[in-house]
C-alpha positions as a LaTeX table, in Angstrom:
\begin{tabular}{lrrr}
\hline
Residue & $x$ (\AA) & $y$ (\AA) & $z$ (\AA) \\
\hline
Unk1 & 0.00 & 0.00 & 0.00 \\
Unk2 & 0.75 & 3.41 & $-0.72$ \\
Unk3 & $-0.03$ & 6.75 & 1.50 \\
Unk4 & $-2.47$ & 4.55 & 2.89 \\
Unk5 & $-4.39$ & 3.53 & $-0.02$ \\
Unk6 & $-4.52$ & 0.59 & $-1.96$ \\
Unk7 & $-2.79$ & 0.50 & $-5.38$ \\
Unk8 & $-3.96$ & 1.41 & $-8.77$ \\
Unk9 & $-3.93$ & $-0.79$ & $-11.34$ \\
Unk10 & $-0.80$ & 1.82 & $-13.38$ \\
Unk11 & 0.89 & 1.45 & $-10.04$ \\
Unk12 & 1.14 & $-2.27$ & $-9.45$ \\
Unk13 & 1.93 & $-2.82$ & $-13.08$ \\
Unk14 & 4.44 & 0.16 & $-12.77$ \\
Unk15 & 6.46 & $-1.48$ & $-9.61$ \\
Unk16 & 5.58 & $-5.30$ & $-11.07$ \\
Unk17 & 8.15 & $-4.01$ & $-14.43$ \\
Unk18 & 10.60 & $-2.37$ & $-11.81$ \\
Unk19 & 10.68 & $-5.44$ & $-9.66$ \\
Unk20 & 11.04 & $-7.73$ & $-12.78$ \\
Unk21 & 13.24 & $-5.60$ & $-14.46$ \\
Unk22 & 15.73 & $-5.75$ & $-11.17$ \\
Unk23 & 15.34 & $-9.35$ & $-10.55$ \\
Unk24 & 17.01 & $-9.46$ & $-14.65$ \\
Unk25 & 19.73 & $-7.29$ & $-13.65$ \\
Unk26 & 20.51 & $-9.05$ & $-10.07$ \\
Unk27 & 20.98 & $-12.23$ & $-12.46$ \\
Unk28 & 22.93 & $-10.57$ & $-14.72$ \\
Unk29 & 25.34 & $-9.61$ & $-12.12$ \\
Unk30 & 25.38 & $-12.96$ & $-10.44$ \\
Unk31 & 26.09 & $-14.76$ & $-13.62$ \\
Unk32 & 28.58 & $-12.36$ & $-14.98$ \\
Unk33 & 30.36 & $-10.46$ & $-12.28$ \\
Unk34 & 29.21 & $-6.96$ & $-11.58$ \\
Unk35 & 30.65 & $-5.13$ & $-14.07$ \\
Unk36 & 30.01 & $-7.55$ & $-17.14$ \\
Unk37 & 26.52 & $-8.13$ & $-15.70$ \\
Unk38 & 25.89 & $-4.99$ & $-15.57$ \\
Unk39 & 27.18 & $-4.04$ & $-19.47$ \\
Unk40 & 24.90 & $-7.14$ & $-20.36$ \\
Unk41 & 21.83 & $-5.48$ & $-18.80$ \\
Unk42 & 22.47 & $-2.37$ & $-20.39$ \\
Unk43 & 22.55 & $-4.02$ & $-23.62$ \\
Unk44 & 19.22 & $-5.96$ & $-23.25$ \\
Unk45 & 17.67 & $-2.43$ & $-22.08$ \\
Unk46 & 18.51 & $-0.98$ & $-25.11$ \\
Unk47 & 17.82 & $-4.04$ & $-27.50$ \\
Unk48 & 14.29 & $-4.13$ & $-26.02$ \\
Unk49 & 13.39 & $-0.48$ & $-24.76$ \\
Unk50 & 15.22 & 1.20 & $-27.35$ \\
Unk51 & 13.01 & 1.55 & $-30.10$ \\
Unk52 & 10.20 & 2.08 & $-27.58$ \\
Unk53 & 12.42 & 5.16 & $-26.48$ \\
Unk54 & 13.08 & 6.90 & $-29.78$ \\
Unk55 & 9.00 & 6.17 & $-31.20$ \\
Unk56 & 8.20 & 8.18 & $-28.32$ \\
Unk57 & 10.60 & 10.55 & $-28.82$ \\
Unk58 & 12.16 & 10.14 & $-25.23$ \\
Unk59 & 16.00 & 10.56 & $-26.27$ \\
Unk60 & 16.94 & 11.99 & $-22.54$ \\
Unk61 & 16.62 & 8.50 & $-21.09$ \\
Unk62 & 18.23 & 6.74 & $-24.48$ \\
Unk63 & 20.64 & 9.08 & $-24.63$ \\
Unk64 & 21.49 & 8.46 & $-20.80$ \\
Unk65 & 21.44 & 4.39 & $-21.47$ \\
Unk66 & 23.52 & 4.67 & $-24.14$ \\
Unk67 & 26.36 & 7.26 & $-22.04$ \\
Unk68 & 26.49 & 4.09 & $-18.76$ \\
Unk69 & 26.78 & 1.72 & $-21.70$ \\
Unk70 & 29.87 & 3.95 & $-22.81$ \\
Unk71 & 31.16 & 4.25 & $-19.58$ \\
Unk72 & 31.28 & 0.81 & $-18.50$ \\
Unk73 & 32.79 & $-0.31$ & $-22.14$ \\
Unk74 & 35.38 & 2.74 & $-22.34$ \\
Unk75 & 36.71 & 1.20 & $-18.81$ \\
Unk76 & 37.59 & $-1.79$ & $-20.07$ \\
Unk77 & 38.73 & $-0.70$ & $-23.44$ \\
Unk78 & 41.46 & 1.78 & $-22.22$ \\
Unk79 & 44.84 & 1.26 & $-22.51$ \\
Unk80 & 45.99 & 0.53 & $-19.20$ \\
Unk81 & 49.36 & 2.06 & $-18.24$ \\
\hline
\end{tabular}
């Protein structure tokens, strides 16, 4: 329940994607390692959310994807000295 109300159907579907969508990345990181797991997540978001994103015209949240997705590959890409 939520401020003392019961849940509308938009918010139990809302938190029942969140809490699936977490249980994906937890098993990501447990089969991977954390920072593979975590790459591999990023690229299932933005097989499968991706073209949701940009038909919406929501490029702030693809365009933030796509910059941890950078991150996390540019770290393991450099040149280490």
């Amino acid at each position: 329940m939520s401020a003392g109300r019961p849940l509308t159907r938009q918010e139990m579907k809302a938190n029942n994607s969140r809490t699936y969508l977490l249980a994906q990345r937890d098993d990501y990181i447990r089969r991977y390692g954390e920072d593979l797991g975590a790459y591999r997540f990023l690229l299932m978001l933005l097989q499968t959310h991706g073209s949701k994103l940009h038909k919406r015209g929501d490029t702030t949240t693809l365009r933030g994807m796509a910059h941890e997705l950078n991150g996390i590959f540019a770290k393991y890409t450099q040149p280490r000295s």
